[in-house]
N, C-alpha and C positions, 0 to 999 in steps of 0.2 A: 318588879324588884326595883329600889332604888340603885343609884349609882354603887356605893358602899356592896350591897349586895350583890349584884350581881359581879363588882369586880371581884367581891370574895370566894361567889361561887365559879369566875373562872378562873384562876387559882387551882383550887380545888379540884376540879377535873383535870385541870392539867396535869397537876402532881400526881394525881391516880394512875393516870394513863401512863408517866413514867413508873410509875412503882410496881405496874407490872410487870415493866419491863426488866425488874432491877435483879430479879434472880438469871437472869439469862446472859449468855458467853457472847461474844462477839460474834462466833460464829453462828450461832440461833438465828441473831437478828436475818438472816437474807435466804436461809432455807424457803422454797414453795414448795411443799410436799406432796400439793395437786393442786387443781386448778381453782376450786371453791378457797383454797388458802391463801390467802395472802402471807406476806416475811413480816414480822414485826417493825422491821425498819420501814418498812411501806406506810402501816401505819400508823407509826409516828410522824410521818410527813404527808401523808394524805390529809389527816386531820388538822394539820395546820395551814396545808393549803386551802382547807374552809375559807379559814378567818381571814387568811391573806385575799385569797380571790374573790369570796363573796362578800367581805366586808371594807378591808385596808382597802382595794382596789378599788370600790364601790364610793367610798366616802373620806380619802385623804388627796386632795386637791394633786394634779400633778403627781400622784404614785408611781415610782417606780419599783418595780418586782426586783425581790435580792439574788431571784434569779431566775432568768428568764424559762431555763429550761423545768425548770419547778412542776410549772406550771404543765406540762406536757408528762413529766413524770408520774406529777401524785394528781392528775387527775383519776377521777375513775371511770362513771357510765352518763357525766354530763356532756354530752353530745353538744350541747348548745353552747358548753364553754370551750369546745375547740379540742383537736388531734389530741389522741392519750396511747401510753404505753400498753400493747392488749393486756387483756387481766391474766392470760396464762402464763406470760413470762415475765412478771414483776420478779420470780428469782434472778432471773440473769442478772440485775442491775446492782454490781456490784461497788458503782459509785451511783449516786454521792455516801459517802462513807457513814457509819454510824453514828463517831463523831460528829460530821457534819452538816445530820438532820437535827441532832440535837442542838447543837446550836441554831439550825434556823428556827426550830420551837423557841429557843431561850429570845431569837431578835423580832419574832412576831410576835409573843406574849407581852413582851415590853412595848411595842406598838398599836398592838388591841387597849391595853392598860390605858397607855397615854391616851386615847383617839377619848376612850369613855369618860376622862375624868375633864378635855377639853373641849368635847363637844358642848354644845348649845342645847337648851331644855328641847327645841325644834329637832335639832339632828340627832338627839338622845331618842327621842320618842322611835326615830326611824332605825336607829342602830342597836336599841337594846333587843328588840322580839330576836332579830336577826342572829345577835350572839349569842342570845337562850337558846336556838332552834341548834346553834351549832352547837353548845355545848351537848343536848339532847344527842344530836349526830355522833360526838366524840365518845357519848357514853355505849351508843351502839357498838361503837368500832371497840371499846372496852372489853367488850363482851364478847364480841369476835377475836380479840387478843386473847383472850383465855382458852377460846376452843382452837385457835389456829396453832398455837403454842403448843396445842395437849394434842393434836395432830399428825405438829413437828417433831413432837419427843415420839411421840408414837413410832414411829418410822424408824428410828434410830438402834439398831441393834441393841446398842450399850445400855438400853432401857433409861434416861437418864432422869433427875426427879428433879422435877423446877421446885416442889416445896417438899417437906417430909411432914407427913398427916398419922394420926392416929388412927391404927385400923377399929371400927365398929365392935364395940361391945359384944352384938351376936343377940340382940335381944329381941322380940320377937316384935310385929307390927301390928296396930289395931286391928280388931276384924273385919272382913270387908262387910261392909251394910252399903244401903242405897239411904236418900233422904228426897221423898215424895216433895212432889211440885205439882200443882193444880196448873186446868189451864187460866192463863189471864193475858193480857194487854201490857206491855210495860216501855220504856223510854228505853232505846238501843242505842248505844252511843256517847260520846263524851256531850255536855255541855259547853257554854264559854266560860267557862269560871276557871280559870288556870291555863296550862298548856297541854294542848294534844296534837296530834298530827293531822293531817286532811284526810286522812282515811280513817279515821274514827268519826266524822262530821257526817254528814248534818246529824246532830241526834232526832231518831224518828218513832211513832210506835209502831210495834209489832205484835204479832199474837201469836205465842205458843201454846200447844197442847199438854196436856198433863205429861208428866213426866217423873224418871228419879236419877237422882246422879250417884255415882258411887263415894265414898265416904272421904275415898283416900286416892291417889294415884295407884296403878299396879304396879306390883312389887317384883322383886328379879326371882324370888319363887315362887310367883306365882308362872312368871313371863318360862322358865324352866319346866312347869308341868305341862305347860304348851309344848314347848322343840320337844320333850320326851315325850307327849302324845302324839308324835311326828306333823306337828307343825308344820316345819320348814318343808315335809316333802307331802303335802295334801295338796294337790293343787285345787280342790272345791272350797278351799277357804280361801282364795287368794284372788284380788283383782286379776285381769289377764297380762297389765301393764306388770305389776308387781311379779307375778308368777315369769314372766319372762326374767325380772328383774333378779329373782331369785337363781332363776339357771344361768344368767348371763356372770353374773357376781359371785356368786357360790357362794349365797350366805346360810347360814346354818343358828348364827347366834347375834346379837346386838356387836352394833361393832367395838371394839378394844375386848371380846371375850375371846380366848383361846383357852382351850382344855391343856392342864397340864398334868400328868397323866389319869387319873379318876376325877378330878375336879374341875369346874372353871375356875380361871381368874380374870381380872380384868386389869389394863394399864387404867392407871389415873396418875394424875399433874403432882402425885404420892410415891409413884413408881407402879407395879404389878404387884398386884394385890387379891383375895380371894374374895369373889364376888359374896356379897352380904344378901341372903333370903329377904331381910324384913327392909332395905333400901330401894328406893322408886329404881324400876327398869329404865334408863335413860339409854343413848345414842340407838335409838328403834328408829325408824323411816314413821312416815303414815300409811306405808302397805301393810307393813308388817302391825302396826297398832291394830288396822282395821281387819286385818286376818284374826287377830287377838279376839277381839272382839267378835267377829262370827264365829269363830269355836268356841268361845265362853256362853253362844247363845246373847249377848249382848249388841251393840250398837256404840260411835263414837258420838259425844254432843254434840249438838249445834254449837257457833259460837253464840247463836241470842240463848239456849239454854246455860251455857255455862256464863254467860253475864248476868244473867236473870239470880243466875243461885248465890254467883260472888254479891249482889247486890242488895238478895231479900236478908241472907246473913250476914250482912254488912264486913267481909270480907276488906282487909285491908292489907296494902306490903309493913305495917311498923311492926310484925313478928316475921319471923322467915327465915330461910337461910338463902343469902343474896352474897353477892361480891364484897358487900362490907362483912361477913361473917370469915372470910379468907379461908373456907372450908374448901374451896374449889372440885367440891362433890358432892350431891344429892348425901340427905342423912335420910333415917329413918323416922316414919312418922311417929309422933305421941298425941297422945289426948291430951286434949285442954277443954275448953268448955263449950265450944262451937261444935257442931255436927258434920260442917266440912274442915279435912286437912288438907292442908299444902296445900289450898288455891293459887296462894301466892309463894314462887321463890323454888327451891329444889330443879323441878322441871319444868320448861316450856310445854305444855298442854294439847296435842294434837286434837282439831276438832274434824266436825265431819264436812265442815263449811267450806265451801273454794271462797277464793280471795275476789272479791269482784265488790264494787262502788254499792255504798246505802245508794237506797235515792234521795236524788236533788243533790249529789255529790258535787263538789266546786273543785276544779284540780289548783293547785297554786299556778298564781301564774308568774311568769319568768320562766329560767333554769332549775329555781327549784323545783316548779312542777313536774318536772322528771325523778324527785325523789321515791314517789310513792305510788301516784297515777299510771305509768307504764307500765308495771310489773301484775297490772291486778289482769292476769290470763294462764291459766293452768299450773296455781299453786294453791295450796293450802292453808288456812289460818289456823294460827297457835296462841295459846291462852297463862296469860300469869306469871311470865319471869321465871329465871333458872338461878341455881347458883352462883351463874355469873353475870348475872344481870346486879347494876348498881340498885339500890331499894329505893330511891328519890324517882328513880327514870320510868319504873311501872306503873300502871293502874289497873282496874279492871275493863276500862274500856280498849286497853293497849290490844292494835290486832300488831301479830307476827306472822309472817307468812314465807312458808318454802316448798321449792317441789316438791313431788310426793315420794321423790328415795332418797332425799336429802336427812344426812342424821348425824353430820360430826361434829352439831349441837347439840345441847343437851336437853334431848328432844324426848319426853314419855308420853304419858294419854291415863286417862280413868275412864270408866265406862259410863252408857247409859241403858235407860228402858223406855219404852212407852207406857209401862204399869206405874202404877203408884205403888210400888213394893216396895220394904223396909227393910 
């Protein structure tokens, strides 16, 4: 991107980032409702301590920080930039004020601003990747606003509604079919043509076996004739990790489901609403997906199968329901003319893959190499963007990765086979 651009696209992200913020009380902003949650005031000033730390600091001559303690604050898990506040008690921190993150966004954007339009074509060349990468990081943290938000409301007696949504037609969902994959050789991974993360690189080949993927994501009727075949209390469908995880949690249904008295319903960012049959089943773990899948008699994808299919059906995010759609909930799928739905957008895609380096993997080096590189040890990857995921920030090669009972993202799964069945 040139100058003009990329200043436009940060900007843009900026503004995002507060607009989600803009339905929410003062007091929202500093709730932790657990430990995986951050307050939204957190990040709104962790994202800015990016810009400030890895870049103002990096490349404005004699910098000094607006404030020193900042820096200790909104750091998060870069170890290499020095002491941070732990991630479980980011609620405590009831200064610096809400006001007065907002304004250190409003005096580093005008800093970032300035730094790009008088840098030298030399120091451009060095500063632009840097603030693509952050804007990419802030659009994460977007994403995590939506579910930390839908979290915090959660929690709240008073049931409260950050937006008011149209509840679902009620209309029914494609049928489930598979769509046959032979085996073949294909290129796994991003290219250089654009921007991807280090854990999508090197792109390499690999060889899958035949295969079929299911048409559609599973649907929360479907996900319902599972808990009534007693599901939740088999323990022969269940990893052993999971089956503990079940007696430990006392889970019975995806989380935000509670029965009220014959039906479910579910909390959404809408308020408490009646779960809809023909909408993808979302906040599931990867236990409970892959339980699904052993009682369905099925299997969850690899992620080289689920790249392989976004890729032969040239699957792309410019349809979808993403965080520009401001639906802030999985809909239901329809037919269009492609043979897979909702690859892209709805739900994050639980695969059957752990997170671990292609090979010839290169980790960043610096601080940033603590982005992505440490975490690759006893988590799962996830495929295709969710409804809060921005539409610019996905692709197919995007891997997403969480522990295996992690689900207060908006986490589903679709199945597979090793047959070539239709």
């Amino acid at each position: 991107m040139n100058r003009d651009e990329l200043t436009s696209k940060f900007s843009t992200v900026r503004v995002m980032t507060e607009e989600i913020c803009r339905p929410l009380q003062t007091e929202d902003y500093v709730i932790q409702s657990m430990t995986d949650v951050s307050p939204p005031k957190w990040h709104l000033g962790h994202t800015t301590w990016f810009f400030e730390r890895v870049i103002l600091q990096e490349f404005t001559p004699s910098y000094k920080p607006l404030n020193d303690q900042y820096y200790f604050i909104f750091n998060s898990y870069y170890q290499s930039f020095g002491d941070r506040v732990a991630r479980d008690i980011r609620g405590t921190l009831s200064r610096p004020t809400v006001e007065e993150v907002y304004r250190y966004r409003d005096a580093i954007n005008k800093r970032v601003i300035d730094l790009l339009g008088a840098a030298d074509d030399k120091m451009y060349q060095k500063i632009a990747p840097l603030v693509e990468l952050g804007l990419h990081h802030e659009q994460q943290h977007q994403e995590l606003l939506v579910t930390d938000i839908k979290h915090i409301l959660s929690m709240n007696p008073l049931r409260p509604t950050y937006k008011a949504r149209k509840t679902s037609a009620g209309g029914r969902e494609p049928a489930q079919s598979f769509v046959a994959f032979d085996e073949q050789v294909f290129c796994l991974g991003a290219d250089q043509n654009g921007f991807s993360w280090d854990n999508e690189r090197p792109q390499h080949k690999v060889f899958v076996n035949k295969f079929s993927l299911m048409n559609r994501p599973v649907t929360n009727g479907e996900y319902m004739e599972f808990m009534n075949d007693g599901g939740y209390t088999n323990p022969l469908l269940w990893l052993s990790d999971g089956w503990d995880t079940v007696g430990s949690q006392q889970w019975n249904a995806p989380l935000y489901w509670e029965k009220v008295k014959d039906s479910w319903q579910v909390m959404t960012l809408g308020g408490l609403q009646p779960v809809e049959p023909a909408e993808p089943v979302t906040h599931v773990s990867y236990y409970e997906a892959n339980a699904f899948a052993r009682w369905a008699g099925k299997r969850l994808p690899t992620e080289s199968e689920w790249e392989l299919a976004a890729k032969v059906h040239q699957v792309s995010a410019d349809k979808g329901n993403f965080l520009d759609e401001r639906a802030f909930h999985p809909v239901a799928a329809v037919k269009n003319n492609g043979p897979l739905l909702q690859m892209m957008g709805d739900v994050w895609e639980w695969t059957g893959s752990s997170y671990l380096p292609y090979p010839g993997y290169q980790q960043e080096r610096g601080p940033l190499g603590e982005y992505n590189g440490k975490f690759m040890s006893n988590q799962m990857v996830l495929r295709g963007g969710s409804c809060a995921t921005p539409r610019n920030h996905i692709r197919s090669t995007y891997r997403n990765f969480f522990q295996c009972d992690k689900r207060w993202q908006f986490t589903g799964f679709r199945l597979a086979s090793d047959t070539n069945e239709r």
